[in-house]
Backbone bond lengths (Angstrom), bond angles and torsions (degrees), N, CA, C in turn:
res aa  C-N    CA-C-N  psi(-1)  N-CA   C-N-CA  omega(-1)  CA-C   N-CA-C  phi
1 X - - - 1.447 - - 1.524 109.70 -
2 X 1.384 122.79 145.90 1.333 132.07 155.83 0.942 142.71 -82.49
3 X 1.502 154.13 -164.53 1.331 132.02 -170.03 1.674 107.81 -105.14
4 X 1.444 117.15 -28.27 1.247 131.85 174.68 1.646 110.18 -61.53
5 X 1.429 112.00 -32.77 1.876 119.78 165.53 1.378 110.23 -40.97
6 X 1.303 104.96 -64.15 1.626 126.58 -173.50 1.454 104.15 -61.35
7 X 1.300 131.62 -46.40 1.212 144.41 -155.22 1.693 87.19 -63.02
8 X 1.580 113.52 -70.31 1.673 148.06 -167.48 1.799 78.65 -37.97
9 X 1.387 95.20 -87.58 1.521 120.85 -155.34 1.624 110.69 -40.58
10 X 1.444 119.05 -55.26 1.327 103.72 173.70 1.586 125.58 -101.22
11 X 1.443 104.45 29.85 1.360 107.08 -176.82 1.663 135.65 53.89
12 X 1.315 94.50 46.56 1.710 93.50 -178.18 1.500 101.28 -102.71
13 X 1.303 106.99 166.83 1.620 135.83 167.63 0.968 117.07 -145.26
14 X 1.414 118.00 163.68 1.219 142.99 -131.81 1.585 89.18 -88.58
15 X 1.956 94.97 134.90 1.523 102.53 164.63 0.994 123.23 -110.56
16 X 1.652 140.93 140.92 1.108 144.30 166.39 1.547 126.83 -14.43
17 X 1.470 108.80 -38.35 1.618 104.16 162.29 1.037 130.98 -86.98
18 X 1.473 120.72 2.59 1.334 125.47 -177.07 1.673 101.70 114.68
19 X 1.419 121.84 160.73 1.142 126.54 -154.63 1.142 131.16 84.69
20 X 1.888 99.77 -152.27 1.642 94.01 176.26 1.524 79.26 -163.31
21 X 1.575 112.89 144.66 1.726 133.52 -169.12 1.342 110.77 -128.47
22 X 1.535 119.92 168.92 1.172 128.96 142.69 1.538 114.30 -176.30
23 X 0.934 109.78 115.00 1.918 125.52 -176.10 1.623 107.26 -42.03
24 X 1.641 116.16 107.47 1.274 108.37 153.20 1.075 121.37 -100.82
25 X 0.909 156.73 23.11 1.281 169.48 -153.79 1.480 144.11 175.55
26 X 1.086 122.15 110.15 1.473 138.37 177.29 1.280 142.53 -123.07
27 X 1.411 114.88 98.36 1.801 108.78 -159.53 1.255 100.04 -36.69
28 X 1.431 136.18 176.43 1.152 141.76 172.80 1.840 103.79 -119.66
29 X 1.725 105.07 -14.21 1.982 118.14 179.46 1.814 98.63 -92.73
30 X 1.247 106.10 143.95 1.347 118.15 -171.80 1.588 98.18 -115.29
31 X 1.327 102.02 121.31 1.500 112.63 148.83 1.459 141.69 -76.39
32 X 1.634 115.70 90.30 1.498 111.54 -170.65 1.383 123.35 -31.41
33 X 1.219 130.43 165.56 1.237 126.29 -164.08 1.560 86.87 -104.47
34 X 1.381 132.62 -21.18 1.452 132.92 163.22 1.665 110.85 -54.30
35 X 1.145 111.88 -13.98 1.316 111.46 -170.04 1.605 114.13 -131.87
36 X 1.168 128.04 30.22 1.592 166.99 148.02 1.254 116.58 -99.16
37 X 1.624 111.61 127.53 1.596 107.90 153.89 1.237 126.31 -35.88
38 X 1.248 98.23 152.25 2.402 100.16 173.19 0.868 114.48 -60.20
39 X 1.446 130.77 -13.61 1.522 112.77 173.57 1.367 135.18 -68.35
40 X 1.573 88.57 -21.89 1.481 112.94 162.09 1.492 130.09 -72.33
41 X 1.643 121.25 102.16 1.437 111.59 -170.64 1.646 105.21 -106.55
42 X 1.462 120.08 96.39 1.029 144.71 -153.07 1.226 138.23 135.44
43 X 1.790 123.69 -173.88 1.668 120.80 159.69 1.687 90.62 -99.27
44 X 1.322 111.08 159.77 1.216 139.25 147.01 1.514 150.13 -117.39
45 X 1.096 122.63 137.09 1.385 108.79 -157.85 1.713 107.70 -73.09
46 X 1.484 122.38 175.25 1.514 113.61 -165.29 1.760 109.00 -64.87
47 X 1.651 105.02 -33.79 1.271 110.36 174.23 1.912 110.36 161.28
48 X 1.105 90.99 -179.79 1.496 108.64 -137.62 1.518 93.53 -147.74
49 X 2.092 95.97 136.93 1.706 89.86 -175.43 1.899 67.54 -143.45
50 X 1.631 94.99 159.60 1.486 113.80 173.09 1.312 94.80 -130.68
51 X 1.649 106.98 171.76 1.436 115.71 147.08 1.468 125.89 -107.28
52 X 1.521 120.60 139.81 1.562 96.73 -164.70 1.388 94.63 -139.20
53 X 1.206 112.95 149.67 1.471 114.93 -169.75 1.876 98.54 -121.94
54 X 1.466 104.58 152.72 1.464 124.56 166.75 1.092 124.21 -139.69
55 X 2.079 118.13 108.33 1.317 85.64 176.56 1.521 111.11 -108.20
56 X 1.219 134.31 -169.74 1.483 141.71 155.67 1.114 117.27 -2.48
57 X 1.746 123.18 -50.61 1.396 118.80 -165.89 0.946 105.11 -115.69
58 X 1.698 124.67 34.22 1.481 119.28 148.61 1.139 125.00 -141.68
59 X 1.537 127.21 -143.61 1.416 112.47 -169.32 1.229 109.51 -173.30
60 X 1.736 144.77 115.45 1.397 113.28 174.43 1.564 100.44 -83.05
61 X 1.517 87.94 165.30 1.560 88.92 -152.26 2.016 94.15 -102.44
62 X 1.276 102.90 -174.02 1.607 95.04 170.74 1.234 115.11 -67.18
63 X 1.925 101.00 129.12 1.875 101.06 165.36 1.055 91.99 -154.57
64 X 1.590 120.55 175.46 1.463 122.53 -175.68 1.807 96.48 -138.20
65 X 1.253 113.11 154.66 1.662 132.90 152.46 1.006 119.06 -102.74
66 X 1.363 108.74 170.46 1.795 114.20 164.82 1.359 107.62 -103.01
67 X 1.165 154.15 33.47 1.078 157.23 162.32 2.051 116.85 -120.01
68 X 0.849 116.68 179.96 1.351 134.51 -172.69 1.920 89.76 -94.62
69 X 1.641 88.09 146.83 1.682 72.58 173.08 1.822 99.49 -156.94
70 X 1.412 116.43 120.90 1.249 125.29 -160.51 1.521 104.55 -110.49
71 X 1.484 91.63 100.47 1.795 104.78 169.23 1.505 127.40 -69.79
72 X 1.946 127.03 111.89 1.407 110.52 -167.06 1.666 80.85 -106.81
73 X 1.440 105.66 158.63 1.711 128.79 162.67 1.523 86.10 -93.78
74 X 1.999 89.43 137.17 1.489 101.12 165.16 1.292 85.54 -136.71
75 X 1.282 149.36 -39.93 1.539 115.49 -152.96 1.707 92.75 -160.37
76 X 1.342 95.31 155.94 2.023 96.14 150.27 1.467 86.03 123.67
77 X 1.725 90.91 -177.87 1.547 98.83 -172.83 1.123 109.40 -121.19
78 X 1.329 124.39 51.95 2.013 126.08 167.08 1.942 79.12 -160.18
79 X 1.180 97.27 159.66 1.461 133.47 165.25 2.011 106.39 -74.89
80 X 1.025 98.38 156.20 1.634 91.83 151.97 1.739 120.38 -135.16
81 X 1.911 96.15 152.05 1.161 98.95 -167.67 1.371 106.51 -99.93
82 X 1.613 139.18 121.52 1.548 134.51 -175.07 1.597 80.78 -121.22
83 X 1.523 85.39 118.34 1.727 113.31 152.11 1.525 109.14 -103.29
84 X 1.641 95.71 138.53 1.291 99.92 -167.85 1.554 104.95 -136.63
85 X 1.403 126.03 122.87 1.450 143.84 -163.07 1.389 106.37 -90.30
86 X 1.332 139.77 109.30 1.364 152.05 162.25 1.506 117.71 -77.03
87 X 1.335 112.66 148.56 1.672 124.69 147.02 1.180 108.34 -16.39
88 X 1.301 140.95 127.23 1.262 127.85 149.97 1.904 109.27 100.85
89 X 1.167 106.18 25.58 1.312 106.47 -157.48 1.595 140.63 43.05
90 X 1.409 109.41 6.34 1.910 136.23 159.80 1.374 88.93 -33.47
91 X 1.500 99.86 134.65 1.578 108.24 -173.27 2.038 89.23 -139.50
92 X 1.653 117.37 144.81 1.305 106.21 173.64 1.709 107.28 -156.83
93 X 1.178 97.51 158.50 1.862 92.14 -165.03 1.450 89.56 -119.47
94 X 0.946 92.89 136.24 1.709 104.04 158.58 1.631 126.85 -109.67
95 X 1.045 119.74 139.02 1.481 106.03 164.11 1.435 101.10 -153.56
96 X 1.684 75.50 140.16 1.455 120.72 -149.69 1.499 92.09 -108.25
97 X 1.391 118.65 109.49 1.657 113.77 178.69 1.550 103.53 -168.17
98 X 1.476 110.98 164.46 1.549 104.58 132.47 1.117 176.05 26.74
99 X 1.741 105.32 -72.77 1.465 126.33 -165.14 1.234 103.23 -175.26
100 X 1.689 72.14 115.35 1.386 119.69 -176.43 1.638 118.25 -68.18
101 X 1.250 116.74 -0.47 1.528 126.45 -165.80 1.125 102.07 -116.07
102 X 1.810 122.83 -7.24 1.615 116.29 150.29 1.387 113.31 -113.00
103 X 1.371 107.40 34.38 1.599 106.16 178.97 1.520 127.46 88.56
104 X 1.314 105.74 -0.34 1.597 118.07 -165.35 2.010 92.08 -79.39
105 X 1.524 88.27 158.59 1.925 83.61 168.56 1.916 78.93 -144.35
106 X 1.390 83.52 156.12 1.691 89.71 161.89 1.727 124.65 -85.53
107 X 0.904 122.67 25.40 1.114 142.96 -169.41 1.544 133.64 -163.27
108 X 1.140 133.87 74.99 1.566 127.67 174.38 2.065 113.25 -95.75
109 X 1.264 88.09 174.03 1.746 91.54 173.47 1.187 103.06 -141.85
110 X 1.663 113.18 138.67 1.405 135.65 -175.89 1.352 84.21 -96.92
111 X 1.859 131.45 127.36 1.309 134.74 140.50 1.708 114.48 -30.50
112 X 1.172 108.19 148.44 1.430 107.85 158.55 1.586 113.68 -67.24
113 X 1.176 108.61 154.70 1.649 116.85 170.41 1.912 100.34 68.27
114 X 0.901 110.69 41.78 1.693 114.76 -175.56 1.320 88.87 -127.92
115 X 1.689 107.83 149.30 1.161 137.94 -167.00 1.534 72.44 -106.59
116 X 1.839 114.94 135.81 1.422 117.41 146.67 1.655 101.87 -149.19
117 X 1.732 101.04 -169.34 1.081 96.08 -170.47 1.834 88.89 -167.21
118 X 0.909 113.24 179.26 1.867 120.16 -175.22 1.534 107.26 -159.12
119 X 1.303 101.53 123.69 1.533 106.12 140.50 1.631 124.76 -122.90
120 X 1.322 122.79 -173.46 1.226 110.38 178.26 1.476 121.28 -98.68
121 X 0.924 138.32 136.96 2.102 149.10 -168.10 1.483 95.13 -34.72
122 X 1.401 124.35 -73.71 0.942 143.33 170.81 1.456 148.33 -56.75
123 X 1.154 142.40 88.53 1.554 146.48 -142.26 1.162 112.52 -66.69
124 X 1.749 114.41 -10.28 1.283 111.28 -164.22 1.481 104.59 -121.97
125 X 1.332 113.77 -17.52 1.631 129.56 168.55 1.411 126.24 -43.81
126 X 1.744 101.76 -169.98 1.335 101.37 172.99 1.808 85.94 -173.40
127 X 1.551 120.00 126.66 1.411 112.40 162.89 1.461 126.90 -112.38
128 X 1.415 129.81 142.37 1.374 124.72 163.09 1.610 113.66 -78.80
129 X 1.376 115.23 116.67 1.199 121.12 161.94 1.554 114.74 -83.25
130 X 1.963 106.03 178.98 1.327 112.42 142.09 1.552 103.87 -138.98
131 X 1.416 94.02 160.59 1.520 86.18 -172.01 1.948 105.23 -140.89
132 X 1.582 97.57 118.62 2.150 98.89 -167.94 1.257 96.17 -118.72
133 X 1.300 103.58 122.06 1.473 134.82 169.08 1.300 99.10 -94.32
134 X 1.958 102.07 144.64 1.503 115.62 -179.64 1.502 88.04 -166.28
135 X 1.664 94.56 147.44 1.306 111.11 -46.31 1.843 119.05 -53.25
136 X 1.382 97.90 169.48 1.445 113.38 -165.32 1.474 130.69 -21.13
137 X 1.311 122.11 144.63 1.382 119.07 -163.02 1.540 75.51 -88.11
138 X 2.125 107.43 166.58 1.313 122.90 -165.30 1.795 88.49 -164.55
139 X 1.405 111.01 111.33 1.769 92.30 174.50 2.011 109.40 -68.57
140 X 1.141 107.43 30.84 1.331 118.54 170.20 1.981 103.80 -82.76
141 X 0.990 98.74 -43.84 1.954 117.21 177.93 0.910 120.17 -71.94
142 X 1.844 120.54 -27.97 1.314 128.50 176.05 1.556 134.12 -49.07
143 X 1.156 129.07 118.70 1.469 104.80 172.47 1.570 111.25 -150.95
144 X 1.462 101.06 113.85 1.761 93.63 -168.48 1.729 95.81 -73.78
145 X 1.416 104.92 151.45 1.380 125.97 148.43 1.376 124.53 -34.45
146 X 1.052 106.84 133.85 2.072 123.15 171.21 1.553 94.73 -100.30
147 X 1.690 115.71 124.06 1.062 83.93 -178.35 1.366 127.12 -98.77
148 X 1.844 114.69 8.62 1.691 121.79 160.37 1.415 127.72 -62.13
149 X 1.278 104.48 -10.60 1.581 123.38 -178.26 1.529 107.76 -103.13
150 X 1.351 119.99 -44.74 1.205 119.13 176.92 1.801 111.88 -61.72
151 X 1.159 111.17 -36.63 1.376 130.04 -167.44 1.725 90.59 -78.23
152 X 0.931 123.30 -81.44 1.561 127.35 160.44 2.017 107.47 -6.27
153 X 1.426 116.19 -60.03 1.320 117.98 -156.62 1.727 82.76 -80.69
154 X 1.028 119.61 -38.47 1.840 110.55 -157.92 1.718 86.91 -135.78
155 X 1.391 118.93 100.54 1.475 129.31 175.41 1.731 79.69 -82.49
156 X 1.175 133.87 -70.65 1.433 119.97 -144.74 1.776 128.30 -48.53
157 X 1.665 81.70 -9.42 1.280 97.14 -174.68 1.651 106.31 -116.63
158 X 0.916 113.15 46.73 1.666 127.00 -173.48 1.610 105.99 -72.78
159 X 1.311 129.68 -53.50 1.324 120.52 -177.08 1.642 110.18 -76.84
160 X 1.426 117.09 -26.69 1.437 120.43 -164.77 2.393 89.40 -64.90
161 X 1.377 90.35 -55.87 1.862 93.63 -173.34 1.348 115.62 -53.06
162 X 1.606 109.96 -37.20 1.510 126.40 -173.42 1.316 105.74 -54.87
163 X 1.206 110.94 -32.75 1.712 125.50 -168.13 1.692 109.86 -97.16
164 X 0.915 108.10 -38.59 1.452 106.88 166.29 0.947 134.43 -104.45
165 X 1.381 144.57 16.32 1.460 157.10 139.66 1.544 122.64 -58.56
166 X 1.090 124.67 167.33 1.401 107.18 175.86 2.103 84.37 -148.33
């Protein structure tokens, strides 16, 4: 299969960071915004999973949420790599795959309030993710990366942002 199958078949479109999405999931219980950190300006629902696809010739680029956000591998033929930018210039890779005998797990977690970003292992690939926010993703939380500012907060990582920003 190709990545355009997946694309067709479960109906995603294109997201603002790059890729391609589509929301399966939506708590239907609301979390007061009295009962959320302040970063949170609102209620939110308990949480929220998408499907998100990457292939080869793209990239989501750096953005951050206010929530926790747990990437599953479901399908395709490359792994994906999420670098993820910390406080303090803390830098961490994930890979999200397969096989476990090159380090891949089917499952990683992006901290909340982390700058990340994904491409796929493979140059010639394409992977199906999923991706569950808790509590609930809100493009209220969203915020893509600048990447003179990002580059500014983490110089050491100047070519890694240069490359994944748009």
């Amino acid at each position: 299969m190709k990545a355009q199958y997946w694309v067709d078949r479960l109906g995603l479109a294109p997201h603002p960071e790059g890729g391609y999405f589509r929301e399966i999931y939506r708590s239907s219980e609301i979390l007061s915004e009295a009962s959320l950190p302040p970063r949170f300006a609102g209620p939110r629902s308990f949480v929220t999973t998408i499907y998100y696809l990457l292939d080869s010739n793209d990239f989501s680029s750096f953005h951050r949420i206010q929530s926790d956000e747990l990437w599953h591998f479901y399908a395709g033929t490359s792994s994906l790599d999420v670098h993820i930018l910390a406080d303090g210039g803390g830098y961490q890779k994930l890979l999200i795959g397969p096989d476990p005998d090159r380090g891949e797990s089917f499952v990683g977690v992006v901290p909340a309030c982390s700058w990340f970003a994904a491409k796929c292992s493979d140059t010639t690939g394409y992977a199906l993710a999923g991706c569950t926010v808790a509590p609930g993703f809100d493009f209220h939380d969203f915020e893509m990366a600048d990447r003179e500012t990002l580059i500014a907060e983490f110089p050491n990582h100047e070519n890694l942002v240069s490359s994944l920003t748009r």
